[in-house]
C-alpha positions in Angstrom: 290.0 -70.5 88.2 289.2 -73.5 85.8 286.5 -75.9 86.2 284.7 -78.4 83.5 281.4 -76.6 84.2 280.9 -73.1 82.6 279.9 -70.9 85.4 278.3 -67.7 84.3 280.1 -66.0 87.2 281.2 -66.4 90.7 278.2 -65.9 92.5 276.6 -68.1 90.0 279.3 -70.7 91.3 278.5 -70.0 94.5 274.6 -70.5 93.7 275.1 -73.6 91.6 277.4 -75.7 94.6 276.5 -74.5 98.1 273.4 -73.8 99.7 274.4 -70.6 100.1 271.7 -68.3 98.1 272.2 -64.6 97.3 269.5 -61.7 97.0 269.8 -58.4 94.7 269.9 -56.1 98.0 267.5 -53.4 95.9 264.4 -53.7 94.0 266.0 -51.6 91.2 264.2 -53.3 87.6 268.0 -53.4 86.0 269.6 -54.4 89.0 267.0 -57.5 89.5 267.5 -58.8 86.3 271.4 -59.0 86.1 270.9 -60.6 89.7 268.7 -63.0 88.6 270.9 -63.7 85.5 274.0 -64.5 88.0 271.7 -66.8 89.8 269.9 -64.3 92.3 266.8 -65.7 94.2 265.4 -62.9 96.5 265.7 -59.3 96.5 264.9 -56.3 98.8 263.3 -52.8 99.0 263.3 -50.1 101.6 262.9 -46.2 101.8 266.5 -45.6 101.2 266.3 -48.4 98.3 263.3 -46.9 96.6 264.2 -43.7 96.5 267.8 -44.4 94.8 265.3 -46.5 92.8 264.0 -43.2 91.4 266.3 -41.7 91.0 268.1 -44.1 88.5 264.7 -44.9 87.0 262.1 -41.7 87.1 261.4 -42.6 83.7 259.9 -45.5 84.3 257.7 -44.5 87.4 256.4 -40.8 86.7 253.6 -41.2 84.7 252.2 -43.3 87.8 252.8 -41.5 90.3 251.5 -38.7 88.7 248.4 -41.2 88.2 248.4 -42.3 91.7 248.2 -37.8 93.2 245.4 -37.8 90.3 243.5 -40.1 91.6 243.5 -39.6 95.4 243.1 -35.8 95.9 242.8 -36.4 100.0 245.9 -38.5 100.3 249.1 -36.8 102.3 252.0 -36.7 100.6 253.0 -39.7 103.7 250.6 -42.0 102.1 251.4 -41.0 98.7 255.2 -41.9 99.2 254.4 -45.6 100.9 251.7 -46.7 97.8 254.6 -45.2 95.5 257.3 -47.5 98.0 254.8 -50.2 97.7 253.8 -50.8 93.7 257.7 -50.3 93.0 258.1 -52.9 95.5 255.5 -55.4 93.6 256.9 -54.3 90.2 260.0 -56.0 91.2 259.0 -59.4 93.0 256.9 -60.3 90.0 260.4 -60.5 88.0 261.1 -63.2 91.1 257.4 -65.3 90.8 259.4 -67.6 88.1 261.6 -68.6 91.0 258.7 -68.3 93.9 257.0 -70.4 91.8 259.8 -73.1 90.6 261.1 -73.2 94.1 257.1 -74.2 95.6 257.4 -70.8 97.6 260.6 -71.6 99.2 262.8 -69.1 97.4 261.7 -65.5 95.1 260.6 -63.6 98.0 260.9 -59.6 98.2 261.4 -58.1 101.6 260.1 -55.0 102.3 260.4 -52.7 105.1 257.6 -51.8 107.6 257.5 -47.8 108.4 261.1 -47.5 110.5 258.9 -44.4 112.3 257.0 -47.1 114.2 260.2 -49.0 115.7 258.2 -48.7 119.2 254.7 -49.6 117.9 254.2 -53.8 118.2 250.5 -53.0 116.5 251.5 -50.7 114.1 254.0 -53.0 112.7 251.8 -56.1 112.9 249.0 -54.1 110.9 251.3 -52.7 108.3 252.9 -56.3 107.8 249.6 -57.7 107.4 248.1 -55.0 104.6 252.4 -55.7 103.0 251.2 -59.3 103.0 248.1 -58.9 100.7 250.2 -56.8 97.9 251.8 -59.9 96.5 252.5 -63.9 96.8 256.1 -63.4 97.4 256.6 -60.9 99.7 258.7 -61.0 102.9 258.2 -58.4 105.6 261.0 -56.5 107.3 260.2 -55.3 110.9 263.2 -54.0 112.9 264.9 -56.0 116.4 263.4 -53.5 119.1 261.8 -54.3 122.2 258.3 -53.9 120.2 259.6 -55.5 116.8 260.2 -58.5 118.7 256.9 -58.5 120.1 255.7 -57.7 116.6 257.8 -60.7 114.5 255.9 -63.3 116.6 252.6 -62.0 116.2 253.3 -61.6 112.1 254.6 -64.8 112.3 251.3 -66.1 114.0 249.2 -65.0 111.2 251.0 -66.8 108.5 253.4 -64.2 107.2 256.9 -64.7 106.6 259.1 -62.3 108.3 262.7 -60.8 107.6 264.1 -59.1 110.7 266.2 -55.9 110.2 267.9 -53.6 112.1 270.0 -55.9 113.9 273.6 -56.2 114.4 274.4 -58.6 117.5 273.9 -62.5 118.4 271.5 -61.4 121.1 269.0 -60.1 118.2 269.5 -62.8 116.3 268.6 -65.3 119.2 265.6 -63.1 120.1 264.6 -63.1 116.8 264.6 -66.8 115.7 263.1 -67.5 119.7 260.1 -65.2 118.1 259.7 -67.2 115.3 259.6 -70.6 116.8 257.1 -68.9 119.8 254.9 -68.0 116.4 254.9 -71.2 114.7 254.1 -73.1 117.6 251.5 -71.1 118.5 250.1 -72.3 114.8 251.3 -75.5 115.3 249.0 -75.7 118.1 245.9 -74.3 116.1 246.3 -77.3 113.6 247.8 -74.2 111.2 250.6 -75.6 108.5 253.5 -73.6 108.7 255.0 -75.2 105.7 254.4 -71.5 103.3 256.8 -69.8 105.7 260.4 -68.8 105.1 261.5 -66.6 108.4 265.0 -64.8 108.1 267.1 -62.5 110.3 269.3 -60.3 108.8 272.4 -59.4 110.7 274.0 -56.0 109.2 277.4 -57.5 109.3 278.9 -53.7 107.5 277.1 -52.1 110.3 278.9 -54.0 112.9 282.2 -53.2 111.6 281.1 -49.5 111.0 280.2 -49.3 114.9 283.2 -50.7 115.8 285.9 -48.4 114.2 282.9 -45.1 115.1 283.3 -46.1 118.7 286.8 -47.2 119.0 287.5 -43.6 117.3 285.0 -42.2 120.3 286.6 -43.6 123.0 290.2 -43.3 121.4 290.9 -47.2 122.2 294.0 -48.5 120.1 292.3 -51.5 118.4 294.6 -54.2 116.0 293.3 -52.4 112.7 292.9 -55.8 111.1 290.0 -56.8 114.1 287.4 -53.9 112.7 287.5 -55.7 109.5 286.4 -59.3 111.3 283.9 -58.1 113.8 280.9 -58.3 111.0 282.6 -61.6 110.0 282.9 -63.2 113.9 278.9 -61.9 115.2 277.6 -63.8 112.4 279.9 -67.1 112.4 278.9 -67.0 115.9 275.4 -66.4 115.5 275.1 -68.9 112.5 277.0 -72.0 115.0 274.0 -71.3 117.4 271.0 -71.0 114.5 272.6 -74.5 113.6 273.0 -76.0 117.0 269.5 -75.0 117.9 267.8 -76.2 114.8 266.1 -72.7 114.6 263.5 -72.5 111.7 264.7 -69.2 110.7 267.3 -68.3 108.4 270.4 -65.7 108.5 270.8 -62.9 105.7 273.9 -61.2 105.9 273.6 -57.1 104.3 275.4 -54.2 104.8 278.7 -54.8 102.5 281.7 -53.2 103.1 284.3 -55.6 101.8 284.6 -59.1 100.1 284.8 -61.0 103.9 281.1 -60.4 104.4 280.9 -62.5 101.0 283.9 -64.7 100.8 283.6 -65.9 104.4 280.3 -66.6 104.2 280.0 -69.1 101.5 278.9 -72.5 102.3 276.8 -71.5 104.9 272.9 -72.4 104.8 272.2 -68.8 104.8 271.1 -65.8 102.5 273.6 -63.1 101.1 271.9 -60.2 100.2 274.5 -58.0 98.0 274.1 -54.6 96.9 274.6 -54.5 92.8 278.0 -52.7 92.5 279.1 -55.8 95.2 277.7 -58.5 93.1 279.8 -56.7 90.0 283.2 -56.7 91.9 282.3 -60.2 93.3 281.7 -61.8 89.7 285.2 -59.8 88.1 287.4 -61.0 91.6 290.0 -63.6 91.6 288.4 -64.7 95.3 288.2 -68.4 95.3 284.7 -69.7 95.2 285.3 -72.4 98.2 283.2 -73.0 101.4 284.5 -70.9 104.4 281.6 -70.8 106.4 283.3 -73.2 109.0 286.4 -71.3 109.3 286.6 -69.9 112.5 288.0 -66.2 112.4 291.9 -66.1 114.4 290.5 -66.2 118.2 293.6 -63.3 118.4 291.5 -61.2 116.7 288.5 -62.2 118.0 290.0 -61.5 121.3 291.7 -58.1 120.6 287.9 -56.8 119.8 286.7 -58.6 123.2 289.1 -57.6 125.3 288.9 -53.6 124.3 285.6 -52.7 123.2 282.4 -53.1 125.3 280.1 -53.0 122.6 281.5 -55.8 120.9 280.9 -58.1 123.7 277.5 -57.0 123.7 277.2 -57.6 120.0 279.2 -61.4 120.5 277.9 -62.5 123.6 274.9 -65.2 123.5 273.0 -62.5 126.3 275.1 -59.5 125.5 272.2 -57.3 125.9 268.5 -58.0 126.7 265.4 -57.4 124.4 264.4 -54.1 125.9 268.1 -52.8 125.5 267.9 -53.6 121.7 266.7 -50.1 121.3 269.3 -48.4 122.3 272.5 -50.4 120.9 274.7 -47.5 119.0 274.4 -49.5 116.0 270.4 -49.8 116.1 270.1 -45.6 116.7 272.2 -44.9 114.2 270.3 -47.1 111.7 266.9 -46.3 112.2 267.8 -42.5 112.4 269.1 -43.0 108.9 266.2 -45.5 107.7 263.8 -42.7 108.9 265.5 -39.8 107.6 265.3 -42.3 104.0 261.5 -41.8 104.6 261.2 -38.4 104.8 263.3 -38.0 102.1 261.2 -40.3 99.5 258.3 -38.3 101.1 260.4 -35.0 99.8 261.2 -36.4 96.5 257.5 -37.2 96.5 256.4 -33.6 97.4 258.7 -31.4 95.5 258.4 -33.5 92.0 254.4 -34.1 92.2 252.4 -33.1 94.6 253.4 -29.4 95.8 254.2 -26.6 92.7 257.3 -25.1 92.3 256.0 -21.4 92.9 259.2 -20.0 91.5 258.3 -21.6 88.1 255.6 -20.1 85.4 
């Protein structure tokens, strides 16, 4: 691949002529920073994230959190682990404030994730996003597509905080989640309230689709053109993206989950945010994939229509009204994630129990 301008990498290709962005998908310090370098502008943190943070970078973080059990002798381990989540959090979105700043607010943001544990509390989520909202300037706040996270995205939205929705895998979420939004900033719009500081997103999990598809085409033992699994991430967002674009929806997509280099290379072009996990980025930036727009390619309808045509929860995942709001909750794809977003909490809780807070009684 030759060109007269000296691209640092491909992403940094990518970056430098689209409008595609790309986010570090972890708020690992090292990670960030060769992100950033490769022309990064967001990044993300969440139970699971923070506690593969520590362990790749104790080090840096013990002497704190032995600081922070010092210094609050009444705290549960619970609310140890989330002020632990939350300063490594803010440790890495002020390595984005250079961009937040250059960008007037419209780019450096840090997601991170509300307690997954409260997927069925509205006003749980809402308070939470509002005490996230206080920690930093550039933080964007994660809240899962259920039946109460949509509630809860309109109401965050209400009170001036930029959202990210997670936990959500079909074109359904994606509609109810951007139909949240614009009920929010309306509803501010209508107060006299500027809406101008917000930068709403809605992550689809496109890995997680695909992942649900082969799970439930091994399930049901349905013989499925092997090639389809790997476009069913690939088709829900295409299809989702055509509608946020017809629509003129304020909110932006954010693609996650990676599996393979479709859920990059197929994406690029698109007005939209990639968020990568680090050894992704790596194999991106070393590939021979051509850097070109694809975003407007439509995926072979024979594939499209082998996944329609033989498995049920695809449909629901592709259709405009494949499922309603109150059946978000109990999508295979959205169990299966919160199960393991909440069982990342109570392992970070562990890791916070075992290393500081509890003594190991077989030690003298």
């Amino acid at each position: 691949m030759t060109s007269a301008v000296d691209f640092r990498s491909s992403l940094h290709k990518m970056v430098a002529t689209t409008i595609t962005d790309y986010w570090n998908d972890s708020c690992s310090i090292e990670e960030l920073k060769y992100a950033i370098e490769h022309g990064a502008v967001g990044a993300t943190s969440n139970p699971t994230i923070v506690t593969g943070v520590l362990k790749k970078e104790m080090p840096l973080w013990k002497d704190r959190i032995q600081q922070i059990v010092r210094d609050n002798p009444t705290w549960s381990e619970n609310e140890i682990a989330w002020k632990v989540l939350e300063e490594i959090t803010v440790k890495a979105s002020e390595l984005l404030l250079p961009v937040f700043e250059r960008e007037g607010g419209k780019k450096g943001q840090l997601s991170i994730q509300t307690n997954p544990a409260n997927y069925r509390n509205a006003a749980a989520l809402v308070e939470q996003s509002r005490h996230f909202n206080t920690l930093a300037p550039n933080l964007q706040i994660k809240i899962p597509v259920t039946a109460a996270g949509v509630e809860a995205i309109e109401e965050v939205t209400y009170h001036g905080i930029s959202i990210n929705a997670t936990v959500s895998f079909t074109v359904s979420q994606a509609i109810a989640v951007a139909e949240a939004v614009e009920r929010g900033l309306n509803r501010r719009t209508a107060e006299g309230k500027s809406n101008d500081h917000l930068n709403p997103a809605c992550t689809i999990m496109v890995g997680r689709v695909d992942d649900w598809m082969q799970t439930v085409s091994t399930r049901d033992s349905l013989t499925i053109n092997p090639a389809a699994i790997v476009w069913s991430g690939v088709a829900v967002m295409k299809k989702a993206y055509q509608i946020y674009q017809e629509r003129g929806y304020r909110t932006r997509l954010l693609a996650a989950a990676y599996r393979h280099h479709l859920h990059w290379s197929e994406f690029i072009g698109g007005d939209m945010i990639l968020s990568m996990p680090f050894e992704w980025q790596k194999r991106f930036n070393s590939s021979d994939v051509e850097v070109i727009e694809r975003i407007h390619n439509p995926v072979d309808p024979a594939l499209v229509d082998n996944l329609y045509s033989h498995i049920p929860d695809f449909r629901r995942a592709y259709d405009i009204d494949g499922m309603t709001v109150v059946e978000f909750d109990t999508y295979g794809a959205t169990v299966r994630t919160l199960r393991a977003f909440i069982t990342s909490a109570h392992d970070l809780i562990g890791m916070i129990r075992e290393g500081f807070m509890l003594p190991n009684p077989d030690v003298r």
